[in-house]
C-alpha positions, 0 to 999 in steps of 0.5 A: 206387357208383363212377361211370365218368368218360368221357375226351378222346378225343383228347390236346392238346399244350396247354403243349406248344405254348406252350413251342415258340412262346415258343423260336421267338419266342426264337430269332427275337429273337436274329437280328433286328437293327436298321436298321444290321443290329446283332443284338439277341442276348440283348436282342432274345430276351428282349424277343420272349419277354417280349412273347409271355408278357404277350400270352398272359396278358393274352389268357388273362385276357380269355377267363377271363371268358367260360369260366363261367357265373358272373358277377363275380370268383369266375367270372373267377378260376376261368375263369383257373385252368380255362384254366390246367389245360387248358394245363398238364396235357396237358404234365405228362402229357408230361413224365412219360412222355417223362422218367419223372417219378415217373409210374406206368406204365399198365397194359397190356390184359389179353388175350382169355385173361387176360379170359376167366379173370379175374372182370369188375369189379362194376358201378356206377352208370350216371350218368357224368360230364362228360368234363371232371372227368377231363382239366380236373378241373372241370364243370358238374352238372345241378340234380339231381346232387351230387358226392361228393368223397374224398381218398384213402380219406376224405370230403373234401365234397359238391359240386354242382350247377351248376360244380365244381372239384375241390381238389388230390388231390380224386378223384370218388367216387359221383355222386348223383342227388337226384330221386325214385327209383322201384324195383319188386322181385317177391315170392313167399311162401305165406299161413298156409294154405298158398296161393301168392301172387304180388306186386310191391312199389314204393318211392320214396325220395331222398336226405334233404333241407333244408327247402325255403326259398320260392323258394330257389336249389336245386331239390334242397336236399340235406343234406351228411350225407346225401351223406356217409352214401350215399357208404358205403351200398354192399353186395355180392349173391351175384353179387359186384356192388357194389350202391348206395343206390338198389338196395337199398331194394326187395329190403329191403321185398320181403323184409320183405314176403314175412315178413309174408305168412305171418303171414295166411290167405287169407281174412284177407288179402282181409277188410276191417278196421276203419276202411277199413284192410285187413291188406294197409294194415297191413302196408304200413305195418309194412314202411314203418316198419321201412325208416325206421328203416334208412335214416334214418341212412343218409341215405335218405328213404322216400316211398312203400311200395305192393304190387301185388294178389295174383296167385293160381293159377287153382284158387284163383280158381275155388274163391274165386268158388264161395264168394263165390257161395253166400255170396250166394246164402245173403243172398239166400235169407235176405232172400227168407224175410224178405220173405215171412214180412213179408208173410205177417204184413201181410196177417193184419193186414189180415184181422183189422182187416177183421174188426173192423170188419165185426163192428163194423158188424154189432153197431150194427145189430143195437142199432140193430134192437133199439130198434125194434118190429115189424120183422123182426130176420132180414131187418134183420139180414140188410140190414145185413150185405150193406150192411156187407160191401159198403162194406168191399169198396168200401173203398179202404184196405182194397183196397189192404191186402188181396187181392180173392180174399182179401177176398171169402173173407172175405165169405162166411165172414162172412155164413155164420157171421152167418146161422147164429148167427141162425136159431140165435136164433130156434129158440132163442126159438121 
């Protein structure tokens, strides 16, 4: 990506009015005389013109000092040659036009027509630079902005941030931003099944760095080869535009994205997998490998890859939550069912263990009958059972394990079958 560089809006005459000053200073010293009215000529022009040259360098070598940002003497000595160049090529510009000096002819404007017929240049990189670069060769770069340099159609270094001078012949080629880039891309694809899905995937990349040294002078610690890599790493779109580093990272992971969804049903998409790790993580995480191995000797650090949810159409939707809805209202009857056979089988329990225990009472009456003479075996049966039936329904485990209604059925089933088996007894002994 070529970046657009942004010149002076007005030309200085700069050397221009430096030679004209020097020949009036001249001239003027050859017409001055001394107090007899004796013209210095020659003498009088050359010392008027020497005095104006160590005035001007002298003043040139005060100020240099002060141009820079950068203290000591590479501030000073790069101060001296800016003021230099701002002097000097504004005349050599001159020169070259007013005497044709080997100087090519700028091209003149192409007209409405002739715009309108040819194709418009491909666009580029939005960053610009300093006005400086095109009329001083030399700016001042933000921390977060790197330079790559060319000489003629080879890569000549990497320069930036803070103040740069360009070398004789050096040009501008591509202006790097080294923060983190964000770029979104849409996608659309259909699933195994046949279902359309919609979705955006997001990247974030920058340009490879150093490791970081603790405290280091450099926000952004770029490495040099990574700068060398992004200034080639261009390619061109259908439309015939020159597309960057930073604009091809998301249209690669949205296709490497619309392959993989074709690989999955609906339904596997949204399952969940094992460990907590979804096919939707699992492709994400195949797509960010895949852009690893391309970018890497491209100079690109991939950070994040992340897909936005499936948007699907509205049929889909309505036909998803029917299913979801009688999946679960299958659990609910499944454990409704569960919860009655539960307690269906507690309270036989229940009821038998009653049983038990009033048959167990009823059986030591009856021995405890058996051992004494001349009683009633009817009446003390009899006695003894509604004493049995009442402690088992005044029982509190019992109460709380069994119904009422329950309980009392168990009474008189128990007292009916008891007073039968007697009366059998007796005829039986009759």
């Amino acid at each position: 990506m070529k970046t657009k560089t942004t010149p002076p809006k007005k030309s200085e005459p700069g050397i221009l009015i430096f030679l004209v000053v020097a020949l009036l200073l001249t001239i003027t010293g050859l017409f001055l005389g001394d107090a007899r009215g004796v013209l210095y000529k020659t003498f009088g022009g050359i010392h008027w013109f020497a005095v104006f040259i160590v005035s001007f360098t002298f003043g040139l070598l005060f100020f240099a000092q002060f141009v820079l940002p950068i203290r000591g003497a590479q501030g000073w000595s790069e101060g001296f040659y800016l003021i230099w160049r701002h002097y000097s090529a504004p005349g050599q510009r001159f020169l070259k036009r007013m005497f044709g000096l080997s100087a090519k002819p700028e091209k003149k404007p192409a007209s409405t027509k002739s715009r309108r017929r040819k194709k418009e240049p491909p666009k580029t990189d939005p960053l610009q630079l300093p006005a400086s670069f095109t009329a001083l060769k030399a700016g001042i770069l933000s921390s977060h902005h790197v330079l790559a340099l060319v000489k003629g159609s080879q890569f000549a270094r990497p320069a930036g941030p803070g103040f740069v001078m360009l070398d004789p012949k050096e040009k501008v080629s591509h202006l790097i931003d080294l923060r983190k880039q964000l770029r979104r891309q849409p996608v659309k694809a259909s699933t195994r099944d046949g279902i359309p899905v919609e979705t955006a995937v997001t990247v974030i990349f920058r340009v490879r760095q150093q490791p970081i040294e603790f405290l280091g002078p450099e926000p952004y610690p770029y490495d040099d080869e990574a700068i060398f890599h992004i200034a080639y790493h261009q390619s061109i779109d259908e439309k015939d535009t020159v597309r960057g580093w930073m604009d091809q990272i998301a249209p690669r992971a949205a296709a490497l994205l619309a392959d993989e969804i074709p690989r999955y049903t609906l339904d596997e998409l949204y399952r969940p997998g094992s460990g907590g790790i979804s096919p939707l993580d699992q492709i994400k995480t195949r797509i960010k490998q895949q852009l690893d191995r391309q970018l890497d000797p491209n100079g690109i650090e991939l950070l994040v890859v992340a897909a936005d949810p499936f948007a699907l159409p509205e049929g889909v939707v309505a036909q998803r939550i029917k299913t979801w809805q009688a999946d679960w209202m299958r659990k609910i009857a499944l454990q409704q069912a569960a919860g009655s056979a539960e307690a269906v089988r507690r309270i036989k329990r229940a009821r038998a263990r009653a049983q038990i225990e009033i048959i167990q009472n009823i059986t030591q009456n009856i021995a405890a009958v058996r051992q004494a003479e001349g009683t009633d075996l009817t009446n003390i049966i009899t006695l003894r059972m509604i004493e049995a039936l009442e402690e088992a329904q005044s029982s509190a485990p019992l109460k709380a394990l069994v119904p009422q209604q329950v309980m009392s059925s168990l009474v008189m089933d128990t007292s009916q079958q008891m007073q039968s088996w007697l009366h059998r007894k007796k005829d039986l002994g009759a």
